[in-house]
Backbone as JSON Lines, residues from 0, in Angstrom:
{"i":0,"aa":"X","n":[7.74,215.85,49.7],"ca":[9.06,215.62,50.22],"c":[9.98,215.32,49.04]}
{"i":1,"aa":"X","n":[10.96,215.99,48.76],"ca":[11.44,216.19,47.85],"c":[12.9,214.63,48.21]}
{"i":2,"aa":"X","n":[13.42,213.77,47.32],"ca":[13.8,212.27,47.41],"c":[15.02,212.65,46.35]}
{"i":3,"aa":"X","n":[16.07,212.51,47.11],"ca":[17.11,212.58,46.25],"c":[17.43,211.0,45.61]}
{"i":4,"aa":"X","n":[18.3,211.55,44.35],"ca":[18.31,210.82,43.22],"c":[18.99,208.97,43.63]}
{"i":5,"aa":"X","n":[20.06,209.18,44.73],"ca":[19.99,207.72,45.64],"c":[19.44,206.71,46.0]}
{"i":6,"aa":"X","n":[18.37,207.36,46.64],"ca":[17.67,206.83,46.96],"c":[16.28,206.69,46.13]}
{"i":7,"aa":"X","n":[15.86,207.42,45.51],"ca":[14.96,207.35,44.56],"c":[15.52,206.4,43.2]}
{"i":8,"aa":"X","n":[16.39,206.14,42.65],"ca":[16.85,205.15,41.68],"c":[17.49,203.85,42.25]}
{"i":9,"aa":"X","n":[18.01,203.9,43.7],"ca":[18.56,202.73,43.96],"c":[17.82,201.77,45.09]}
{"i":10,"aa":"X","n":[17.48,203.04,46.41],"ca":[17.44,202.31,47.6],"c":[15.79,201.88,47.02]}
{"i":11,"aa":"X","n":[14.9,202.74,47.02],"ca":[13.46,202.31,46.74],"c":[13.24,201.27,46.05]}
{"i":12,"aa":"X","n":[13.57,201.17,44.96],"ca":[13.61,200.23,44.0],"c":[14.35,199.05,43.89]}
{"i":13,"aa":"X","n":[15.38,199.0,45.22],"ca":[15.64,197.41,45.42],"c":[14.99,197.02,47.52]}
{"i":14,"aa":"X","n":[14.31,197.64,47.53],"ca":[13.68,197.65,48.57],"c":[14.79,197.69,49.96]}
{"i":15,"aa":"X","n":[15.81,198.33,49.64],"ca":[16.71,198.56,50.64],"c":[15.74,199.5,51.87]}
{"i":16,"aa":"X","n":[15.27,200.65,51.45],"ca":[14.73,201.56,51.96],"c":[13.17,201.79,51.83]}
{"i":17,"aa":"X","n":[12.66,202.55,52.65],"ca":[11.58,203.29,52.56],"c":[11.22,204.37,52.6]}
{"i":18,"aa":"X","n":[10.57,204.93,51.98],"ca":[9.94,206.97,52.72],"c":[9.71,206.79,53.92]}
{"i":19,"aa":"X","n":[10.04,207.79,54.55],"ca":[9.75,207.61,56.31],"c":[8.57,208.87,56.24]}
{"i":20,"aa":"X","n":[7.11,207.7,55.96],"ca":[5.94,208.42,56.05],"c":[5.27,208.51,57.39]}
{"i":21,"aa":"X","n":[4.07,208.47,57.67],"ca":[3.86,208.53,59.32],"c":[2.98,206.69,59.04]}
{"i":22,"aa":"X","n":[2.62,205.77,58.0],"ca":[2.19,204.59,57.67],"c":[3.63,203.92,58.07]}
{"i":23,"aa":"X","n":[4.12,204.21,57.06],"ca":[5.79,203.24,57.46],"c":[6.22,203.41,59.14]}
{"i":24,"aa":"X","n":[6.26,204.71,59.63],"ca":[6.45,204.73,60.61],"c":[5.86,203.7,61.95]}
{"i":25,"aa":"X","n":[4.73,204.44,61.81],"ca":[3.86,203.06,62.67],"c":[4.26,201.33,62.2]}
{"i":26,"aa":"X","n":[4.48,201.18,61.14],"ca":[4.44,199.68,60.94],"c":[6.12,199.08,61.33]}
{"i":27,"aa":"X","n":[6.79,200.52,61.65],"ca":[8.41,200.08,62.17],"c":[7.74,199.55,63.57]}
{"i":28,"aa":"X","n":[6.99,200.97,64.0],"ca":[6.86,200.94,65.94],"c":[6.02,199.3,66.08]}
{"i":29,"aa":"X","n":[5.38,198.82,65.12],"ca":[4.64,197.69,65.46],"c":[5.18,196.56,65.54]}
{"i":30,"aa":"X","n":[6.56,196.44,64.65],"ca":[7.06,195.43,64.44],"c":[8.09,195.42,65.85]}
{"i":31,"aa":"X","n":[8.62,196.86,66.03],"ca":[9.52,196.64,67.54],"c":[9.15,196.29,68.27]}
{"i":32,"aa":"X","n":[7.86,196.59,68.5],"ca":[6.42,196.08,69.82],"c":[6.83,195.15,69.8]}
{"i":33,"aa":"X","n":[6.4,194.32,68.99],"ca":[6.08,192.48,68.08],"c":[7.54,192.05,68.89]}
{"i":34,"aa":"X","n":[8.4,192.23,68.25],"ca":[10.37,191.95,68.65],"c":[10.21,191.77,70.39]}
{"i":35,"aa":"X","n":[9.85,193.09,70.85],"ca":[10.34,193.21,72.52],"c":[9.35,192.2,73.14]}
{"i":36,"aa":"X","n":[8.38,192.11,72.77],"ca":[7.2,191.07,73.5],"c":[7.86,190.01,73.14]}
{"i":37,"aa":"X","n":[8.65,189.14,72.49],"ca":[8.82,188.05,71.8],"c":[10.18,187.97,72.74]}
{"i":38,"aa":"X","n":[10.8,188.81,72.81],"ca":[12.16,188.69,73.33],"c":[11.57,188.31,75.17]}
{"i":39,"aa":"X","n":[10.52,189.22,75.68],"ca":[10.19,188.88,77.16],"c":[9.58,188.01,77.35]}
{"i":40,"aa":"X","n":[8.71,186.89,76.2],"ca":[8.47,185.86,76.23],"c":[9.34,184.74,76.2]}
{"i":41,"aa":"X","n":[10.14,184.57,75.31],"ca":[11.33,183.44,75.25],"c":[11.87,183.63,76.17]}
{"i":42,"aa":"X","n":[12.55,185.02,77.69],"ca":[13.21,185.35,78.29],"c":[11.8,184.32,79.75]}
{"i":43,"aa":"X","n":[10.99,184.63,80.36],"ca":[9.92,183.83,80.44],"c":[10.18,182.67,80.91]}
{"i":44,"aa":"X","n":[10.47,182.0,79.05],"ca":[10.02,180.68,78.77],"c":[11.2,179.83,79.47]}
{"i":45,"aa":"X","n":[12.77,180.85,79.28],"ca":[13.89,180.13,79.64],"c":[13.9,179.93,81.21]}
{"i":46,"aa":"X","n":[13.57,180.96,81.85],"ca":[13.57,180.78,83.26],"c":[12.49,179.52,83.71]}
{"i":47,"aa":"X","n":[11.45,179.75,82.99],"ca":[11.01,178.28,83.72],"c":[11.46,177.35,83.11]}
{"i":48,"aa":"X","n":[12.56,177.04,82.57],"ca":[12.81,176.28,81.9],"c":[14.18,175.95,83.19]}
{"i":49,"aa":"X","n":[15.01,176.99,83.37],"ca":[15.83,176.85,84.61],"c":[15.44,176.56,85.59]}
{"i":50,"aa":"X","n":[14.44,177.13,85.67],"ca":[13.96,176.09,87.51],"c":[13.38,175.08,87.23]}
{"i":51,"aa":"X","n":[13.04,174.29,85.77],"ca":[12.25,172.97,86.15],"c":[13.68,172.18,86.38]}
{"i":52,"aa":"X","n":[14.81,172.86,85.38],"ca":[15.78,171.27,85.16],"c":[17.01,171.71,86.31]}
{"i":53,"aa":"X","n":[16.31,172.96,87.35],"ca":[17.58,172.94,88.44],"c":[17.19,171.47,89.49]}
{"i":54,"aa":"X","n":[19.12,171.42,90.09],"ca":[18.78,169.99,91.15],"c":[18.31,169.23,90.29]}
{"i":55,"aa":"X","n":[18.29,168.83,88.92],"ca":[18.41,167.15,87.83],"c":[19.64,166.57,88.03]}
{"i":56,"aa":"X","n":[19.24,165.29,88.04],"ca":[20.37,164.46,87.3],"c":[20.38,163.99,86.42]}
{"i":57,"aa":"X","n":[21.4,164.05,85.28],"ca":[21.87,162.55,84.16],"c":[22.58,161.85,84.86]}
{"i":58,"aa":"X","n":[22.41,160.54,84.14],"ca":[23.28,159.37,84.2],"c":[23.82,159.5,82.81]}
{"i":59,"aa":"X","n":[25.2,159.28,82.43],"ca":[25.68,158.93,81.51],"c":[27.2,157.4,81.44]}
{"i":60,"aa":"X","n":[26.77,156.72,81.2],"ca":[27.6,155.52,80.99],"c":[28.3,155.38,80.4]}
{"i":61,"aa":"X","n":[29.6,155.16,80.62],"ca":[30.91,155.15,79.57],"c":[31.68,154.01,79.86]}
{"i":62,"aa":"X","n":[32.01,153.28,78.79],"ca":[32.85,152.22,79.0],"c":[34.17,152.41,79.53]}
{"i":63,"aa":"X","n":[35.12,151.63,80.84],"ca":[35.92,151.94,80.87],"c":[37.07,150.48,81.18]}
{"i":64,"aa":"X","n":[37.91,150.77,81.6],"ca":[38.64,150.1,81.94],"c":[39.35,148.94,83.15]}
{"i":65,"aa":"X","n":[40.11,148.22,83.2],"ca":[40.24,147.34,84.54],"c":[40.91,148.75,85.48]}
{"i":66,"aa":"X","n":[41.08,149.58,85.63],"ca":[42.03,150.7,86.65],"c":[41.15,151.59,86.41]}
{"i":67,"aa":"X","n":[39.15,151.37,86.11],"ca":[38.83,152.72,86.14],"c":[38.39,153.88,85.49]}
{"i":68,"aa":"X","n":[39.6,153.62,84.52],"ca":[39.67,155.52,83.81],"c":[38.75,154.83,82.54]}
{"i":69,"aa":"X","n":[38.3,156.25,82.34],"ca":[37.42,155.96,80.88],"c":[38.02,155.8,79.61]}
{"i":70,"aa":"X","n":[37.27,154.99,78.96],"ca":[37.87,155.72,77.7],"c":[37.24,156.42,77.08]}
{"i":71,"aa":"X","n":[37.81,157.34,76.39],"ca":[37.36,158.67,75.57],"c":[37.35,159.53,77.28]}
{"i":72,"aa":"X","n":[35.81,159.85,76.74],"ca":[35.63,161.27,77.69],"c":[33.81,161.54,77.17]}
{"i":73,"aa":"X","n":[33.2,162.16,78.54],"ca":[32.01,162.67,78.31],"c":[32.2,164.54,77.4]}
{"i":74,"aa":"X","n":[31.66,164.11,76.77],"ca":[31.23,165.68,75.54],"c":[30.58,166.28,75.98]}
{"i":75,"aa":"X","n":[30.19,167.41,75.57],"ca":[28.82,168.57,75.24],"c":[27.78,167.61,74.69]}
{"i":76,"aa":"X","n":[28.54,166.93,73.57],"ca":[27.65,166.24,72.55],"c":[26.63,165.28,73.2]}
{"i":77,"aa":"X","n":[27.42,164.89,74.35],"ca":[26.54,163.22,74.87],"c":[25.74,163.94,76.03]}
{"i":78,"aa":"X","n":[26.31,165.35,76.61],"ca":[25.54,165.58,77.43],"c":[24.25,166.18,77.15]}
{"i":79,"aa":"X","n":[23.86,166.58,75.5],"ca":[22.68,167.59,75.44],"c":[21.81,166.21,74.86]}
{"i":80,"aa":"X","n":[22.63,164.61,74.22],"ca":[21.82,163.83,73.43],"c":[21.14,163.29,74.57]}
{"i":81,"aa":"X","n":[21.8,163.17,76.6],"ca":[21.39,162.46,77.59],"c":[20.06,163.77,78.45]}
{"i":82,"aa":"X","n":[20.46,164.93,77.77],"ca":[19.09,165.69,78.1],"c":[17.89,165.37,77.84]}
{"i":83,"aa":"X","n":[18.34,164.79,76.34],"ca":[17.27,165.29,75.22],"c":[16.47,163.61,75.69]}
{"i":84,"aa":"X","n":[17.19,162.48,76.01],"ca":[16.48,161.56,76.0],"c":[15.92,161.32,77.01]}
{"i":85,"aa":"X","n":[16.97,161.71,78.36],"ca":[16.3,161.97,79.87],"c":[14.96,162.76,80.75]}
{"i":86,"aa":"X","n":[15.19,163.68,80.32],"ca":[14.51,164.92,80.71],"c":[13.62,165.4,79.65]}
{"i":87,"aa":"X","n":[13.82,165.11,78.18],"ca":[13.0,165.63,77.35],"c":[13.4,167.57,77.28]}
{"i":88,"aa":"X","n":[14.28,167.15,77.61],"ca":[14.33,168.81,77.28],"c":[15.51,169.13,75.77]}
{"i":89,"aa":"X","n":[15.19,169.67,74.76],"ca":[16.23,169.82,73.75],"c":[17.17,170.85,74.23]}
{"i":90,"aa":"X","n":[18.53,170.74,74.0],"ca":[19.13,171.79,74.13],"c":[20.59,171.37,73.45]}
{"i":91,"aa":"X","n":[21.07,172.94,72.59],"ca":[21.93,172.7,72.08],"c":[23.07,172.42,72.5]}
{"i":92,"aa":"X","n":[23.56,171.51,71.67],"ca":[25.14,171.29,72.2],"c":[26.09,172.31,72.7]}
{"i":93,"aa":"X","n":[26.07,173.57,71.82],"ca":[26.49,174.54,72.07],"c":[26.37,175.56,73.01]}
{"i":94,"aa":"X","n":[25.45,175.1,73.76],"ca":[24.85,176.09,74.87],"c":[24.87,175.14,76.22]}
{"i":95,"aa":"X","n":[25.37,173.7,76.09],"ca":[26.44,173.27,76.99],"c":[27.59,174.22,77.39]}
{"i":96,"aa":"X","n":[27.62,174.65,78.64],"ca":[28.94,175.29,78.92],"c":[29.94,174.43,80.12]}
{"i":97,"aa":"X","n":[30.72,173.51,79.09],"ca":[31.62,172.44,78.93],"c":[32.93,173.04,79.03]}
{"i":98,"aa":"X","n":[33.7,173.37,80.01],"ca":[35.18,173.88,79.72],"c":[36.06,172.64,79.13]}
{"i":99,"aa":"X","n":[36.37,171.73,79.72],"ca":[37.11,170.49,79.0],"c":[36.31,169.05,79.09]}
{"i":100,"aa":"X","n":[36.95,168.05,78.43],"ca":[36.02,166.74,78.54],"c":[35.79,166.34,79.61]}
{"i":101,"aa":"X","n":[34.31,165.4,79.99],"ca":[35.0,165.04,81.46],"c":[35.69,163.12,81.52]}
{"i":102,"aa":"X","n":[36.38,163.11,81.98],"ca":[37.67,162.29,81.67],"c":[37.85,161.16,82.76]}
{"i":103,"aa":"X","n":[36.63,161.07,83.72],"ca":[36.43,160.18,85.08],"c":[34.9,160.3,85.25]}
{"i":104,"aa":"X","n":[34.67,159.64,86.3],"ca":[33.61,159.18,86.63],"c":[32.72,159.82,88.05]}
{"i":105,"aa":"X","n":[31.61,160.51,88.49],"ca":[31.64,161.17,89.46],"c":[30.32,161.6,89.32]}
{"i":106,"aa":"X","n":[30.04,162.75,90.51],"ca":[29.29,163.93,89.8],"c":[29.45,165.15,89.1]}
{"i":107,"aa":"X","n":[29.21,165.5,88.2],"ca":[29.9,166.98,87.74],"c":[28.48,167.89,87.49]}
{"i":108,"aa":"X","n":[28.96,168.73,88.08],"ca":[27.62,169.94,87.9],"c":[28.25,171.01,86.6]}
{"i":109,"aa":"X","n":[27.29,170.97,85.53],"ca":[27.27,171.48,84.09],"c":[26.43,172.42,84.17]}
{"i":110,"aa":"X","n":[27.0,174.06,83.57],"ca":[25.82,174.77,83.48],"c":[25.43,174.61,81.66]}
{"i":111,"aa":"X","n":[23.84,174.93,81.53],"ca":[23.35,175.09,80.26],"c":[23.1,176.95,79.99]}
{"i":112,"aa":"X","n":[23.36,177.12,79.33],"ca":[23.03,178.76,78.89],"c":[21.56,178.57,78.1]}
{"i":113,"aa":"X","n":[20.75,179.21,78.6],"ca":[19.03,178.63,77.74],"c":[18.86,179.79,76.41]}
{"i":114,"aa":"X","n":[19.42,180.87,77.56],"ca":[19.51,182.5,77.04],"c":[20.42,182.94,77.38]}
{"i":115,"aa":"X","n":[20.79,184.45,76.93],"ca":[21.18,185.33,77.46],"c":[21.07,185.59,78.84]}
{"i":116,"aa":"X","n":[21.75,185.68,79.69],"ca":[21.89,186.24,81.18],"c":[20.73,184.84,81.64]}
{"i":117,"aa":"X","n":[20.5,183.99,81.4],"ca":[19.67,182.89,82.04],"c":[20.37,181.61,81.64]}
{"i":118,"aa":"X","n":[20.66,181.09,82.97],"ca":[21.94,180.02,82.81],"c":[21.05,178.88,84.07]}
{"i":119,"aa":"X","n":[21.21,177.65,83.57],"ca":[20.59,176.64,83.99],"c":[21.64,175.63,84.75]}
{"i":120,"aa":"X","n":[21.68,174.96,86.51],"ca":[22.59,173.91,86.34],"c":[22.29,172.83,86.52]}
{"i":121,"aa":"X","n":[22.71,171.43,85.82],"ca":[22.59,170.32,86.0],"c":[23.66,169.27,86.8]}
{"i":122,"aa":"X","n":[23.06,168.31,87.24],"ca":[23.9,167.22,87.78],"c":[24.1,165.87,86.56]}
{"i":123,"aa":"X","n":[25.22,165.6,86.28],"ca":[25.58,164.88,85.33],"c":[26.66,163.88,86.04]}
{"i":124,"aa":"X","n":[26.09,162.37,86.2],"ca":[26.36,161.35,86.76],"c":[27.67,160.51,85.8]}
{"i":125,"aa":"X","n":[28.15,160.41,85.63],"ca":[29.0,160.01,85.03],"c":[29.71,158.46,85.5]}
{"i":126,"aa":"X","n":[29.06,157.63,84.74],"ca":[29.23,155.82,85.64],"c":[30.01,155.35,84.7]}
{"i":127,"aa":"X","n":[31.13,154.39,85.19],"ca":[31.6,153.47,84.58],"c":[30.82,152.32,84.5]}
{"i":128,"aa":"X","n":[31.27,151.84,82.97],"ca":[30.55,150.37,83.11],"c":[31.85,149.49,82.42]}
């Protein structure tokens, strides 16, 4: 197979590229195997991960005031640190899907995104003290 001068002085030799032999080939198809199994496992792992923590509650406690209102506001932040200590489940702050703070006291139902297209919801208690 005749390798033009490109790729033969640049791509090979900084390992950008490879010969597309029928060895390389197979070891692409093995590694996509490897990828898609890995992707339907974590995909899996998230769903039971959604039905253990569907219908939960947090409690989260916030200091507030003689009329009530809180001060500050419940976060993403306090809600993934009251997962993580409650439930034992880690989950990123960022995958809180939090539209604004919450700013009173109640129940508020929070969804978690675990994955892609797999979205988890919680009950998040929100008490004055």
């Amino acid at each position: 197979m005749q390798q033009t001068g490109y790729a033969r002085n640049f791509l090979f030799p900084k390992g950008l590229a490879v010969l597309a032999d029928n060895g390389n080939l197979n070891n692409l198809k093995a590694k996509n195997d490897a990828k898609i199994a890995q992707k339907k496992r974590d995909l899996e792992e998230a769903e039971k991960m959604a039905d253990n923590l569907k219908d939960k509650t947090i409690t989260i406690e916030v200091k507030s005031g003689n009329n009530g209102k809180l001060f500050g506001g419940v976060t993403s932040k306090e809600i993934s640190e009251s997962l993580k200590k409650q439930l034992k489940v880690d989950i990123d702050k960022k995958k809180v899907l939090l539209n604004e703070v919450i700013k009173q006291e109640g129940i508020f139902k929070v969804d978690l995104k675990l994955q892609e297209g797999v979205v988890a919801r919680v009950n998040v208690h929100v008490k004055a003290v």
